[in-house]
Structure formats: structure tokens, C-alpha cells
C-alpha positions, 0 to 999 in steps of 0.5 A, spaced: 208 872 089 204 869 083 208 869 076 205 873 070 204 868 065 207 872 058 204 869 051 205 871 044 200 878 045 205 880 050 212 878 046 207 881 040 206 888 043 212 888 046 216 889 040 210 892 035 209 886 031 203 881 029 202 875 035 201 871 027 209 874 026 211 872 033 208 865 031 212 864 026 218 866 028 218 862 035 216 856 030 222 858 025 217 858 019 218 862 012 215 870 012 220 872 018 227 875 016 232 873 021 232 880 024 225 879 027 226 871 028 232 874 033 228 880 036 222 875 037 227 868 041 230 875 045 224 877 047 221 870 049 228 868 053 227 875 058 220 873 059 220 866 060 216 864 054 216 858 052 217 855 045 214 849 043 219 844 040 218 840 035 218 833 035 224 829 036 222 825 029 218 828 024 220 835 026 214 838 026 210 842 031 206 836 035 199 838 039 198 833 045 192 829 047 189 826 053 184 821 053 181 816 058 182 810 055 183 808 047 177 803 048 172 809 050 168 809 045 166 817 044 172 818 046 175 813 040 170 818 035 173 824 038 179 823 037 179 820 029 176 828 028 182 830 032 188 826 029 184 829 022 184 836 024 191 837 027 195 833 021 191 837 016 194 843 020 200 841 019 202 838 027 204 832 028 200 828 035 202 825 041 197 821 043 197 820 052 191 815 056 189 817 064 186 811 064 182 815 069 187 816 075 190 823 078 196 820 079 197 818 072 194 824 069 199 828 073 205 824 071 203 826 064 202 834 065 208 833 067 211 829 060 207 835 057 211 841 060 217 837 059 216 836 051 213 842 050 209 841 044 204 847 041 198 846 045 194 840 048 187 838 048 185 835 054 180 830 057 181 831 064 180 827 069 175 831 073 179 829 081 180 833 086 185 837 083 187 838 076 195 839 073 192 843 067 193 851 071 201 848 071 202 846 063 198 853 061 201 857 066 208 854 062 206 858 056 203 852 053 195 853 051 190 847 053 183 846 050 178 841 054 173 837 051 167 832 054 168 835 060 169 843 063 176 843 068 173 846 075 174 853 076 178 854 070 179 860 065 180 853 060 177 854 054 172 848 053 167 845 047 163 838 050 156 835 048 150 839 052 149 831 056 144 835 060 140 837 054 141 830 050 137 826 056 133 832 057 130 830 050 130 823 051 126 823 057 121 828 054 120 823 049 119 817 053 114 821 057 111 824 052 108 816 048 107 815 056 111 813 060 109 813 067 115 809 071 122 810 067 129 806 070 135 810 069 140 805 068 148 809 067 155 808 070 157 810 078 163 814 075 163 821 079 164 825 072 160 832 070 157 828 063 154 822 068 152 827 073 149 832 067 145 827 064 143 824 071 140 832 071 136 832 064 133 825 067 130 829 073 129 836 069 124 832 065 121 829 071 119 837 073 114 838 067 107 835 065 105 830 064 109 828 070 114 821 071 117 817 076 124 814 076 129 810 079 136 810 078 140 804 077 148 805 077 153 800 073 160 799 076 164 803 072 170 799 068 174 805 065 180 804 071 181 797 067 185 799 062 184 791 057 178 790 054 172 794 052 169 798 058 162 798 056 159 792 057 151 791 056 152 784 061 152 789 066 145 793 065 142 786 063 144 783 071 140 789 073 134 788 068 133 781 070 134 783 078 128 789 076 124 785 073 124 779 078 122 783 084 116 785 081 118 792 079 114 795 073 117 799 068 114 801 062 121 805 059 128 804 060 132 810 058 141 808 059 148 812 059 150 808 054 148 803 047 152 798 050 148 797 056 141 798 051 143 792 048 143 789 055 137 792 058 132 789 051 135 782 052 133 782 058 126 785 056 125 780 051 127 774 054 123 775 060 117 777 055 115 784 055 115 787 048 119 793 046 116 798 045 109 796 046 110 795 054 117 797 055 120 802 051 128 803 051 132 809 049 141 809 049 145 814 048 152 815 044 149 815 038 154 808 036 153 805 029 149 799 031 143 801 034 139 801 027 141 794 026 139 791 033 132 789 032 127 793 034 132 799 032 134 802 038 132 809 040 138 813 041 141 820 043 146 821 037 154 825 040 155 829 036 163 827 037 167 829 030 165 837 031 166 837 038 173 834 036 174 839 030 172 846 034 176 844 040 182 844 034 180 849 031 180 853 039 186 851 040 189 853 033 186 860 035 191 860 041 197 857 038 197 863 034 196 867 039 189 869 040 187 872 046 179 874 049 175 871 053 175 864 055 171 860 050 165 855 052 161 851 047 157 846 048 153 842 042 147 839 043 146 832 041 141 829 036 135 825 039 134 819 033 127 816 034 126 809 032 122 803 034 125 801 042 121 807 042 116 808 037 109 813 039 104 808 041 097 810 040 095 806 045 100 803 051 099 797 055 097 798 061 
């Protein structure tokens, strides 16, 4: 028989109290007499509620984080935005890296379970399985972010990756494009998928395109050095172009490989944007400094960061409802990779 999960709605109506009473009683802050606290910890024990502990060493209520890798560039952007809000509530962090492995991820839940910490914000590895259903069902709230956890009542906030590709293959058709190279990495993840799916979305409306798909060996399983290397998408130009395959735009998963794609373009001698235009994604600091300034679908990663703590938040103390699912659209910036021409070479 499948255990009943009990959160702070149930211990709160239970005993006729508020979930943000309970909260605090369970966290041993002020506002709660010592009556109340004792009926709350009585509660939770019968039930088999978790209590999150406090950390070891600060003493404060912790929030856990999971991310790829540290190097991951959005991921690192993420993080910068949740790290802020999370202190600014008053918790401490404990920060963890899957590094991409099921194996690992499923060591760390297990960690997780263990330390007991307020809540987790997770990006999950998207394998075959996921160790998420265990850590909330040990009473502790899990938040995803960047990528959905499959089949899950999870609460979620990502990037509309679908949308932000949409928008940049509309836009490179649209100053005439008629033959595009999409260039990203072959990791089988729903953001690589989604923005596969916007390319292919845009394909479908006039005036029409045609477009062909070139996968970069992922390096996220490599846990030293950076993963996004424009090296990569600069061998697969170079190999384009010395086939004599004709493009008259390039559109990328990522601006690392963007750099790649323009030096490759340039040192063969194709103009950008005048005979090949190039857009990336991610948003990253130097593309209007590269020259021609890059085209590029901006991330939206500190207010992703900031409602998945604020979600998670809501959890801790003790919101109940529907799942949440929030997915915001990131900007198109237009600059000159891919500036409209009056008039495209042919």
C-alpha cells in the first residue's frame, strides 16, 4: 500500500492552526509559545513528518541545489540569483553538481533525504528515472528549474526554449534566409529538444526554409574545463563549407559556439551578415562585443532563479494547490550577425 505523504496543511488542520504557525513551530522560530511548539513536534512525529535541521555549522534552515556542473554557464547565472534570494530569506545553501550522471544524482537525493534541509531547487538530470518522487515524498518540497521533471506533480519554472528559437529562426527567415544550419549539442534533454522544436515550428510558416541539423559532442560528462567550447561548432563550419554546402544563415544552441561558427565564416570569406547571417543563444556578456556584434536569444536566468525560490518559499510554509508550471520567454536581441539587409546576396 502506497504511503500518504502529510505536509504542513495536514499537521496544520489537524490541530486547528495556521501552515505559517506550524512553519515556525517545526523551525523553532519566535511567535509560537512552547504549548503550541510541543502540540506541532507531537503531531509531526505520529505522522511521520519531516522536520528540516538546521545546518551543522550556521544553525540556520538550508535549502539544497543541484546543478550540472558549476561551469555551466546559465547554470552558473542561475545560481548567482538563487544563492541571493535564498540568503536574503534567511536560509543558508548547500550547493551539489550531478555532473549529469543518474548514478550521481541519485547518491545526492539520497544525501538530501538524509541532512533534511527546508526544501530543494533542483535541475534534474532528465535519465530514465528520477530520485525526486522519494525526497518529497520525505515531506521535503522540491522546486525544478531549466528542465520539467517527467510525469511529475513537481512544481516547475524554466526558459520557454521552444519560443526563444521560435523567434530566432522567424527573424533569420524573415531578412531571407533560405537554407539555415542549426548547430547544438547531442544531449537528449528537453531544452536541446525544445529548441530543436522552435527551429522546425518556424519551418512550417511562409515564407518557407530549409534546414540542416548539425550535433556538437556534448562535454557536460567532463566535470574540468569549460563545457562550451566554439572550437567544435568552428570544425563543423569549416567541414560545411569545404563540401560545398551553401548557407545563407547560421542559428546555434549556444554563443560559444556562435564564436566558432563567425570565425570559421570569416576566415573562408563569407561576409556576416551580407552572405551569411548568425544567431546564438544564451544571452552571454560578450556577444556585443565580438564583432559584427552577435545576434542572440537572451535567458532570462536571474527571474527564473528568483520565482523558483520564491515557489519553493511558498511550499516551505506550507502552500498547498495545484502544481505550478511557469515558463518565461526569453528575449530575441537583434544586432549586426544578423542585421535585416535590403538586399541579400544570392
Amino acid at each position: 500500500m502506497k504511503s500518504t505523504r502529510h505536509t504542513l496543511d495536514d499537521i496544520a488542520t489537524a490541530l486547528g492552526l495556521s501552515p505559517n504557525t506550524v512553519s515556525r513551530a517545526l523551525r523553532g522560530r519566535d511567535g509560537v509559545s512552547e504549548r503550541t511548539r510541543q502540540l506541532v513536534l507531537s503531531e509531526a512525529v505520529k505522522v511521520g513528518y519531516v522536520i528540516p535541521q538546521q545546518h551543522p555549522t550556521t544553525g540556520v534552515d538550508t535549502i539544497a541545489v543541484t546543478v550540472p556542473s558549476a561551469t555551466h554557464t546559465f547554470a552558473a547565472q542561475l545560481l548567482a540569483a538563487i544563492e541571493s534570494g535564498v540568503r536574503a530569506a534567511g536560509y543558508s545553501l548547500d550547493l551539489y553538481a550531478t555532473e549529469e550522471l543518474p548514478e550521481q544524482e541519485q547518491q545526492i537525493a539520497e544525501q538530501i533525504i538524509a541532512s533534511r534541509p527546508s526544501g530543494v531547487i533542483a535541475i534534474p538530470v532528465q535519465g530514465r528515472s528520477h530520485p525526486w518522487a522519494a525526497v518529497q515524498a520525505a515531506g521535503i518540497p522540491v522546486v525544478a528549474t531549466t528542465r520539467e521533471i517527467a510525469e511529475s506533480p513537481t512544481d516547475f519554472i524554466g526558459v520557454d526554449s521552444e519560443a526563444g528559437s521560435y523567434a530566432a529562426a522567424r527573424h533569420l527567415i524573415g531578412s531571407g534566409a533560405k537554407r539555415i544550419l542549426s548547430i547544438d549539442e547531442n544531449l537528449a534533454i528537453s531544452t536541446v529538444e525544445a529548441r530543436k522544436s522552435g527551429i522546425r515550428r518556424a519551418l512550417e510558416e511562409p515564407p518557407h526554409a530549409t534546414v540542416d541539423f548539425a550535433d556538437v559532442q556534448t562535454r557536460r560528462f567532463e566535470n574540468t574545463g569549460p563545457q562550451w567550447r566554439a572550437h567544435e561548432a568552428f570544425l563543423i563550419v569549416n567541414d560545411r563549407l569545404s563540401e560545398d554546402r551553401t548557407y545563407d544563415a547560421v542559428i546555434t544552441g549556444d554563443d560559444f559556439f556562435a564564436l566558432g561558427a563567425l570565425k570559421a565564416l570569416q576566415e573562408s570569406g563569407r561576409r556576416v551578415p551580407e552572405e551569411v547571417m548568425v544567431v546564438g543563444y544564451g544571452g552571454l556578456p560578450f556577444a556585443e562585443w565580438v564583432s559584427p556584434a552577435l545576434s542572440t536569444v537572451d535567458l532570462p536566468a536571474t527571474l527564473v532563479g528568483e520565482l523558483a525560490v520564491a515557489t519553493l518559499l511558498q511550499r516551505v510554509a506550507g502552500a498547498s494547490g495545484p502544481r505550478i508550471r511557469r515558463l518565461i520567454r526569453p528575449e530575441l536581441k537583434v544586432r549586426a550577425s544578423s542585421a535585416v539587409l535590403a538586399e541579400r546576396t544570392t
